[in-house]
N, C-alpha and C positions, 0 to 999 in steps of 0.2 A: 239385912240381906243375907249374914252369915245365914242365917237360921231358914230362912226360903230355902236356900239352895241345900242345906241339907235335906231340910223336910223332901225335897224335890228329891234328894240322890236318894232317902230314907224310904220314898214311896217307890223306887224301884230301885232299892239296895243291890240288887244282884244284877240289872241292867247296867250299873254304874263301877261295879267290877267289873262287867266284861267287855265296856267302853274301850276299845282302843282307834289308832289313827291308821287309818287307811293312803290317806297321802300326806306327807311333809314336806316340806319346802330344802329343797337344795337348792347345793351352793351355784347360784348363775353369774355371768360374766356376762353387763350388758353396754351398749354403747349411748352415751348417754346420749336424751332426747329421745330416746325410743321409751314405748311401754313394757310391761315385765308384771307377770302375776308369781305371786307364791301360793303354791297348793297349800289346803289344810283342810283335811276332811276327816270328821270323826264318825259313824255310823253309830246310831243308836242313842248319841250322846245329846241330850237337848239343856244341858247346861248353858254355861256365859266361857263365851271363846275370846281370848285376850291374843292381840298379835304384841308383840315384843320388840324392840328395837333399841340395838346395845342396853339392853336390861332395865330399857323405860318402856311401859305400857303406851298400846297409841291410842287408846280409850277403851271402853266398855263393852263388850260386843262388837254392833256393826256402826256404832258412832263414833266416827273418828271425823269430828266436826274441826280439829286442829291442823287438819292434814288433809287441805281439800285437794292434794292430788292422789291422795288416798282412798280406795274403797274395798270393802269387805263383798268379794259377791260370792252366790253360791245357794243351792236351794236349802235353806237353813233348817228344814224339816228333815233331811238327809242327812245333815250332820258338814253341811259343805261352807268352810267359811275361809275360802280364796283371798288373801290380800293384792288388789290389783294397782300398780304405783303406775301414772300416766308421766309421759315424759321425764323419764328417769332423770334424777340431775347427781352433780357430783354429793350431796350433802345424805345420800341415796346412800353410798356408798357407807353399806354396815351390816349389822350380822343380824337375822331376825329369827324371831323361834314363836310358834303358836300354843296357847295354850288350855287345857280344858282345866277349868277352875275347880266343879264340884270332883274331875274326877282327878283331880291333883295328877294332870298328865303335862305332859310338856314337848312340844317335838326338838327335833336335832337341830342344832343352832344350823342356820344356811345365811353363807357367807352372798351377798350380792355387792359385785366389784362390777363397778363402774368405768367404764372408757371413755378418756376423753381427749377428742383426735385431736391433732396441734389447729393454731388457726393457719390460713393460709400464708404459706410462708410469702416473706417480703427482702428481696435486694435492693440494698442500700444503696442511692442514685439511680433505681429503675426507673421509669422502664429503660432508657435510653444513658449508659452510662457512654459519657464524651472524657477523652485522655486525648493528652498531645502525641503525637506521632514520635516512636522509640520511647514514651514511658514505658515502664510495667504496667501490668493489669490487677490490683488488689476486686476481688468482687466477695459480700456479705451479705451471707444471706439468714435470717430468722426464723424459728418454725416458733411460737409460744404457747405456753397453757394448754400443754399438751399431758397426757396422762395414759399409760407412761411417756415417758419424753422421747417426741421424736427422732427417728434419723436424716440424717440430710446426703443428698446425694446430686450432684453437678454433672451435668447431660451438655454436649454439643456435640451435634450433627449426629443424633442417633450414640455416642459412646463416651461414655463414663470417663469422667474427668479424673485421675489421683490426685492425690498430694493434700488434699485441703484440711484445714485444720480444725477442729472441730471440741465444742464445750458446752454443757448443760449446766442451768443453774433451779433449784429448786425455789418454788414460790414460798409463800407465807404460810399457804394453807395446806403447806406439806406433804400435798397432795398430788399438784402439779409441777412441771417441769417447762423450762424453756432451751432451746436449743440454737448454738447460733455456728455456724460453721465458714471461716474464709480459705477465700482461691487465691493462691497468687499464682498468675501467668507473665512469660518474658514475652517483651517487643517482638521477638522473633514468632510468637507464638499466637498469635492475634491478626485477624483483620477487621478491619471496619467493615461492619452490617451482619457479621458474627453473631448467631442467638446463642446464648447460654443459660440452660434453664435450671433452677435449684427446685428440687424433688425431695418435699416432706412427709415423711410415713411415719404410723405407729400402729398399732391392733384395732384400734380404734379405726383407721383408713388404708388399711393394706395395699391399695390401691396408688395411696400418696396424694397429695396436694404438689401442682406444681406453678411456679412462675417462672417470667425470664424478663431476660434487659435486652437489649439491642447494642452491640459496641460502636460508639463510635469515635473514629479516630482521626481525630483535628490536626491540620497539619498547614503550613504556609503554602504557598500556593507552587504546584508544579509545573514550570512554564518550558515549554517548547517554541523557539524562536527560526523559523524560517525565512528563507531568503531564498526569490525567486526572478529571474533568471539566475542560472551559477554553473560557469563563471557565464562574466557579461563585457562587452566593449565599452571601454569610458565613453560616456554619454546616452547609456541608455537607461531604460526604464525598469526601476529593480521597486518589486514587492516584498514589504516584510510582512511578516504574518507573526503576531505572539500570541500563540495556547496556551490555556490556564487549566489546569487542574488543581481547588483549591476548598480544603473544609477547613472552616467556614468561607461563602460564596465570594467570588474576588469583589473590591471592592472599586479598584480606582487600577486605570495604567499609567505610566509615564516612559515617555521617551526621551533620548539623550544622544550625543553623537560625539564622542570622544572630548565624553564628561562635559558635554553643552545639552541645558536640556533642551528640549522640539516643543515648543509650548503651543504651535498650532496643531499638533496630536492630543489626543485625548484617549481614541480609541485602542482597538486588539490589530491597527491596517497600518502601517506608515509608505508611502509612496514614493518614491523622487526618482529623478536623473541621475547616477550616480556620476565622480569624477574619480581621479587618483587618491583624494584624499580617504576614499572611503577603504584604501585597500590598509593603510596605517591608521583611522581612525574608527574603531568597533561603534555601530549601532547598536546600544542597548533599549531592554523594555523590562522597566520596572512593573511589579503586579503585588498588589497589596492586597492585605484582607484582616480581620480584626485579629488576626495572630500574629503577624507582622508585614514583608515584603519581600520579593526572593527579585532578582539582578540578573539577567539572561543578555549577555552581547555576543554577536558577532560581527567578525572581517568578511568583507566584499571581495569575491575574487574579483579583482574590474584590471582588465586587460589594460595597460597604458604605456606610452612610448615613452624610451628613456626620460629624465627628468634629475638634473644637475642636485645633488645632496652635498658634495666638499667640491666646492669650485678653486681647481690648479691654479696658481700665483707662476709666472712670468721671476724666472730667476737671473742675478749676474752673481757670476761663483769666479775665481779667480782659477788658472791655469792650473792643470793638475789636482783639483780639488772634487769633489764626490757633486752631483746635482740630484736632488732627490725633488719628484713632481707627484703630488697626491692628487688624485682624482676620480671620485664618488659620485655612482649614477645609483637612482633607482627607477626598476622598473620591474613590470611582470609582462609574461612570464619571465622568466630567469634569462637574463641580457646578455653579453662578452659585451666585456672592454677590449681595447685596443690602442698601442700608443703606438706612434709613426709619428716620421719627421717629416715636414712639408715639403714634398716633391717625390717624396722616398718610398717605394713600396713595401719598404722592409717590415713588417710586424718587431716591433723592439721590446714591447710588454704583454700580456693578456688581464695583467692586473692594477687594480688599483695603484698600487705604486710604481714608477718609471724609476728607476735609480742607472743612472749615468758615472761610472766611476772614469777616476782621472780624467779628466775632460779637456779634451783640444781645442784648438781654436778651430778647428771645422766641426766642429760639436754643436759651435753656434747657429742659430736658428730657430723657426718656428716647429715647434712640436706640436699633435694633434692627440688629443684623445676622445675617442672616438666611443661610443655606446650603440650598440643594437639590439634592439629588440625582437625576435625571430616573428616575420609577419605582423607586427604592430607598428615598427617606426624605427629611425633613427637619432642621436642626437651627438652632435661634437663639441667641443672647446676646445681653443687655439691658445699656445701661453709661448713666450721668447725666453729663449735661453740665451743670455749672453755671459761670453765666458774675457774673463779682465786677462793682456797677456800682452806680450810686445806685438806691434802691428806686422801687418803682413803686408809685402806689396805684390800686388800680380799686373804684370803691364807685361806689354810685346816687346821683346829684347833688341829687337830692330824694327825699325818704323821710319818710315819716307816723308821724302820733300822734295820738291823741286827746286833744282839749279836757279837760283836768281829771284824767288817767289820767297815767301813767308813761308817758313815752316814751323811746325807743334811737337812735340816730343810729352806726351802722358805720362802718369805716373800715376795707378790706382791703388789705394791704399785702406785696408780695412783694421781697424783699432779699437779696442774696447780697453780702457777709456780713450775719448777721442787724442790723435797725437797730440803731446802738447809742441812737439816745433816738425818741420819739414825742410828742406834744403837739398840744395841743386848745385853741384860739385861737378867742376871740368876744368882741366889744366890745372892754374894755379886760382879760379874763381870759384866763389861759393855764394850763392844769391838763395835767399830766403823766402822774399817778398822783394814785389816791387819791379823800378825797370834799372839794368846798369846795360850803357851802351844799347847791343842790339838785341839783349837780353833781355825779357819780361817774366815775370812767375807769377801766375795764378792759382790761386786755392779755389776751391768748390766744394763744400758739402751738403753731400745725399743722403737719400735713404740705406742705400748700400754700402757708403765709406765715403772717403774725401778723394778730391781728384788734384791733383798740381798738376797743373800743364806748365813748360817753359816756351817759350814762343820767341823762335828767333826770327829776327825778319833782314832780308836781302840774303839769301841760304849762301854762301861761297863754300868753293872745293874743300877747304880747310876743313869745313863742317863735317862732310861727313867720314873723315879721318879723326877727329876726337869722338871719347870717350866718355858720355854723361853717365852721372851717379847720383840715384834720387835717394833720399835717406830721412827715413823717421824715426819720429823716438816717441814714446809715452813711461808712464812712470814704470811698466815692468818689463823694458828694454827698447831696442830699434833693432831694424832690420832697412835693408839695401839694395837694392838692384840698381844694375848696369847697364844701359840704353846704348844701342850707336844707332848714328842717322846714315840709312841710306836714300841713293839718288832714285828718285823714280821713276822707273823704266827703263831700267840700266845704263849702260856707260853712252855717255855721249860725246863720247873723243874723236869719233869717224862720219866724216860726211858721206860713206859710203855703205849701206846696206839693202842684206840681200836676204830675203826670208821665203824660205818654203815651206808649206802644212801640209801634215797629212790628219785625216781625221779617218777614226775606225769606229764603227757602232759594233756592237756583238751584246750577243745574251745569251745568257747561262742561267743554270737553277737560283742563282744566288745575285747576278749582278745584272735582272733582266732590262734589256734598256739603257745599261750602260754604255757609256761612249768614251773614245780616249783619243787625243789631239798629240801631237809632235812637232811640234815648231824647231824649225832648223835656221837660225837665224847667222849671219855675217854681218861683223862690225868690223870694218877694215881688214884685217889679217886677223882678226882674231873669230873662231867662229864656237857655236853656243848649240846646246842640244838640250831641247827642253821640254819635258811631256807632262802632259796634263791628264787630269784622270776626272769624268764627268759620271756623275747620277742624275738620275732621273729630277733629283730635288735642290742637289748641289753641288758646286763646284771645286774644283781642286786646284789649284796654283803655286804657284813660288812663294807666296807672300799670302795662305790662306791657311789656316787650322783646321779644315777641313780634308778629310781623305787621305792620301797618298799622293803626295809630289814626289817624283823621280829626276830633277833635274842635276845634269852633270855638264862640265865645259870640255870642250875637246878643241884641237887645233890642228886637225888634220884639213882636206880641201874638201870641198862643200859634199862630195858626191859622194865620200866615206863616212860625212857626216850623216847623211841621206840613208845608206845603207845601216851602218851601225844601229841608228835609229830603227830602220825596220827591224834588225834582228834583236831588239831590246822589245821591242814591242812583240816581237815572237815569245821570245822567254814570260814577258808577261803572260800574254793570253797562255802559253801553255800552265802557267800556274793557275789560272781563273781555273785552267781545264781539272787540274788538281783538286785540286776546291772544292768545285761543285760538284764533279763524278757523274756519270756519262748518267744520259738520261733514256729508258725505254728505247726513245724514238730517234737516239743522236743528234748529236750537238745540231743544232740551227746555223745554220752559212750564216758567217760573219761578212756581211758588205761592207766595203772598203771604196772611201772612197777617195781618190787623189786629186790635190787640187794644186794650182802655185798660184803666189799670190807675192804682185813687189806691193811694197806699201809703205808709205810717205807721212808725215803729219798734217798734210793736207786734205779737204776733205774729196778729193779726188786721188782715185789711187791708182793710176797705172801698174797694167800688168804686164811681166817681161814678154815678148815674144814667143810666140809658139816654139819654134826651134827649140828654147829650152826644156820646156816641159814634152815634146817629143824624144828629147836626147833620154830622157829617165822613162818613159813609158815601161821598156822590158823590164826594169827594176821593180815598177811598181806592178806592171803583171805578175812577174815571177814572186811577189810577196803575196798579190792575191793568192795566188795557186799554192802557197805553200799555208799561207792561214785557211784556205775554205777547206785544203787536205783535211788539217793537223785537227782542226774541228768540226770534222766531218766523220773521226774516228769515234767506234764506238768505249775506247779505252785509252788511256794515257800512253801505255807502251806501244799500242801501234800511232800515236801520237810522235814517240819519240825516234819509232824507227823510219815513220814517211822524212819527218826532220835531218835524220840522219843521211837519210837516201840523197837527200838535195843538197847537203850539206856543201858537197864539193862543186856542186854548179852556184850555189849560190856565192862562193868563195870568187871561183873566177869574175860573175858578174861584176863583186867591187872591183877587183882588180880593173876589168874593162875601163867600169865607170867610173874610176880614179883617174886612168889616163884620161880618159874624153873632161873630166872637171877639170885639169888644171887649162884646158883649151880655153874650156867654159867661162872658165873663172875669168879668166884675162883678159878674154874678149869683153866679157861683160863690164871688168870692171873701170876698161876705158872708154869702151859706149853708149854705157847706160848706168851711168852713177843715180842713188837713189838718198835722198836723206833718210835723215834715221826715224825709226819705224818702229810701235808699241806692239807688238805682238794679241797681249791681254786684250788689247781693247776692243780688236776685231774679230776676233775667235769666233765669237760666234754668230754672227754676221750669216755666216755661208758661203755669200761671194763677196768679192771686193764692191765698195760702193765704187758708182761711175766708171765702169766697168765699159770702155768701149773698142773692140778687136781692130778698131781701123787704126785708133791712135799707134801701134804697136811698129817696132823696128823693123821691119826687113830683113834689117843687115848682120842680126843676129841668128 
């Protein structure tokens, strides 16, 4: 073959000198997978053209039978022998040079570099990486077998992520490179459904290669627990409602009601009636899911009436000692307490505690503590305070009997603890129990203390000239009172009595309706002046607790008795007039009315003859005309000047009717003797019963 190819270059020696290359192969930079020809064209040269590769032959000519992604093309009469390589691959990558054999030419080595893009890069747990809620976010992404080795680059929402950490490692075939680059993001810095894309490039794909993951972010479940009506009246109809928001999907509910579970719920709904209990015990709704369970309660505002929590205890404290009463309501809304004594309107506490320092024995009693709930209700409890201390006695210092009759003498007695003895002292006797002579004592206990009564029977005068002495004792002392008995209905020494009334109605701002009586009574020589003062509701006497009694004894003759009287009953009413202070309209006429009245113990009651009660007429006019005056004023001072003005006439009238009473009196008292006569009992009557004007004297 040598010797061909010379003969060949020898048969045109001088064409094979001037043989040279018209095109050479440079150096190209291809991506692999794509095709790539190398020029090499010789003109004129028809020798044997060798392509070369890292300084191995790739056959003979145009037969490169070794290398079938190799071809030689080119019009080979021209001198054109092209090395064309189909789908470059990396193993491509090397230096080639073409060469003309006979005419010992060779062209410029031409480098062909080969690219080769990374594969498509891959995040580790894509597509969809799942973390628990408040992890961090590590994310890893790959680009491999990449040539050069690529870069990586982390995209969300359009902008370029920092911080990531980034390493390439070389292959085997020293060729390639691999690339791997991690993210780390904070809690704070991530949501679920978040795309984050990793973006692999190299010259090979300038373009880049991208993938991504979807974040997602697992969390227990987020529950919103409603309650509907709010607030609501106990007894009505309240809905709960429990909202889940939960990755991964909720799996189960549970309900509970102050740590009891509801095992007829199952649902996201619980229904009921509510009562008081629901305001201290929270409705919860459990919500689970495969990450775990999240615990949602609440309190009902449920409107309800007071409702006892520390129930007050009923104390006994000794005399002098502190009482302390605890008492605890609940209610809604927000309630007042109130502590008060039974009967009492006093407010004593507003709070839970009542404390009573040093405590009397009128301390004793029922206490109330009271609870309100504004427009929801009320609610109370009643507790006894009993205070331990020596007894107390309250009885009437004087108390009646009748001459000749059985009579009682009381003694009421309150003791905490109960007395242990009682005794009844007068003169030189002391009787405990039991009967001595005409002496009996009786015990009784009540709900409100113990009662002794002494009970003497057949009453003699002696009786009501001694002095009884009731006396108790218990173990933290005794105490005493001192009784006298009077005769009832006054003295009855005189077979001769003689009684006149006056009765006055009047009304003022303050006593409208009121009424006031003056009995002027005569018991022998001795005579009696007694007034009475009436309300509308009750009575006032010698012998009653109620109102004002004025009664005084006098011993002048009946008709100064008469007059005095009126002029005491002036000073009153001008005090009422005091009192009450003049009205717009002025005082209202006070009617007066006069009456006389003899009266006996019989139930027929003779009355004296006219003559008498004519003898006093002027008296009793001249009183009218000086009360319808005096409150007829529109002021006190001309009250006391009309008073003034009459003064001296009404002076002389007693005088008159002094002389004309001792006539009076004398006459009467040998012609019309009366027995003795109870005043009280007839009072109010109006007129004498059996009342007849024929029966009456003449001669008086």
């Amino acid at each position: 073959q040598r010797s061909a190819a010379n003969s060949s270059c020898a048969v045109g020696i001088h064409g094979c000198a001037a043989a040279m290359f018209s095109q050479q192969p440079q150096d190209l930079v291809v991506v692999a997978g794509q095709p790539v020809t190398l020029p090499c064209s010789i003109p004129g040269y028809h020798g044997v053209v060798l392509w070369i590769k890292d300084g191995l032959a790739l056959g003979v000519g145009r037969d490169l039978a070794g290398y079938p992604r190799y071809t030689v093309i080119g019009d080979h009469g021209s001198g054109e022998h092209h090395l064309r390589i189909q789908r470059v691959e990396l193993m491509d990558d090397s230096v080639f040079e073409c060469q003309a054999v006979q005419a010992a030419m060779r062209s410029r080595p031409a480098r062909l570099t080969v690219l080769v893009p990374p594969e498509d890069p891959v995040i580790s747990g894509g597509p969809v990486v799942s973390l628990r809620a408040g992890d961090p976010l590590n994310l890893t992404c790959h680009a491999d077998n990449a040539k050069p080795a690529a870069s990586i680059l982390w995209i969300r929402n359009g902008e370029v992520l920092n911080g990531a950490m980034y390493s390439k490692t070389l292959l085997r075939d020293g060729r390639r490179e691999s690339t791997v680059s991690t993210l780390y993001l904070l809690p704070s810095n991530i949501e679920t459904g978040q795309q984050i894309i990793c973006k692999a490039s190299n010259k090979a794909v300038p373009n880049g290669k991208e993938t991504s993951v979807t974040i997602d972010i697992q969390h227990l479940p987020l529950v919103n627990l409603s309650v509907d009506p709010q607030p609501v009246l106990e007894g009505n109809l309240v809905k709960f409602h429990c909202s889940a928001k939960a990755n991964p999907p909720v799996t189960h509910y549970r309900w509970a009601k102050g740590g009891s579970i509801i095992k007829e719920v199952s649902g996201d709904t619980y229904e009921v009636i509510v009562d008081h209990s629901f305001f201290t015990e929270p409705v919860s709704c459990d919500v689970t899911n495969p990450l775990g369970s999240t615990n949602v309660s609440r309190n009902v505002d449920v409107y309800f009436g007071p409702r006892m929590a520390a129930e007050p205890q009923s104390l006994q404290v000794d005399l002098a000692s502190d009482a302390v009463f605890n008492c605890a309501w609940s209610g809604n809304p927000s309630l007042t307490i109130v502590w008060m004594k039974r009967g009492s309107g006093v407010v004593l506490s507003n709070e839970n505690l009542l404390t009573l320092k040093s405590v009397r024995q009128e301390d004793a009693g029922k206490y109330v503590c009271r609870a309100v709930v504004p427009r929801v209700g009320a609610g109370e409890k009643e507790v006894s305070l009993t205070v331990n201390g020596p007894p107390t006695i309250s009885s009437t210092q004087t108390q009646q009997a009748l001459h000749g009759e059985k009579g009682q003498i009381k003694c009421f007695i309150r003791s905490t603890p109960p007395p242990d003895r009682i005794a009844w002292s007068w003169k030189e006797t002391v009787l405990e129990s039991g009967t001595s002579g005409r002496y009996t004592v009786e015990t009784v206990t009540t709900e409100e203390g113990v009662i002794s009564t002494l009970t003497m029977s057949n009453i003699v005068p002696a009786d009501f000239q001694t002095i009884y002495n009731c006396t108790a004792w218990n173990s933290f002392g005794s105490d005493t009172e001192i009784i006298r008995l009077k005769e009832q209905g006054g003295s009855q020494g005189s077979t001769h009595s003689t009684f006149l009334f006056f009765r006055f109605r009047f009304s003022c701002a303050l006593l409208d309706g009121g009424e006031a009586q003056a009995f002027c009574v005569q018991h022998g020589r001795r005579f009696e002046l007694k007034m009475t003062w009436f309300t509308t509701l009750s009575l006032c006497d010698n012998d009653s607790k109620v109102g004002k009694c004025l009664p005084s004894a006098m011993t002048p003759v009946m008709p100064f008795c008469l007059s005095f009287g009126a002029a005491l009953f002036r000073v009153a009413l001008c005090l009422c007039i005091s009192i009450c202070r003049p009205v717009p309209r002025g005082w209202r006429q006070i009617h007066l009315e006069g009456r006389k009245y003899g009266a006996s113990s019989s139930p027929q009651l003779p009355l004296p003859p006219d003559p008498v009660y004519n003898q006093h007429k002027r008296e009793m006019f001249l009183f009218y005309l000086i009360i319808s005056l005096s409150l007829s004023a529109e002021s006190l001072p001309v009250a006391v000047i009309i008073g003034i003005a009459v003064g001296a006439f009404v002076a002389l009238i007693v005088i008159m009717g002094t002389i004309g009473a001792f006539c009076c009196t004398r006459a009467q008292r040998s012609t019309y003797p009366l027995p003795p006569f109870h005043p009280l009992k007839h009072a109010s009557t109006g007129s004498p019963r059996g009342h007849n004007s024929e029966t009456q004297s003449p001669s008086i």
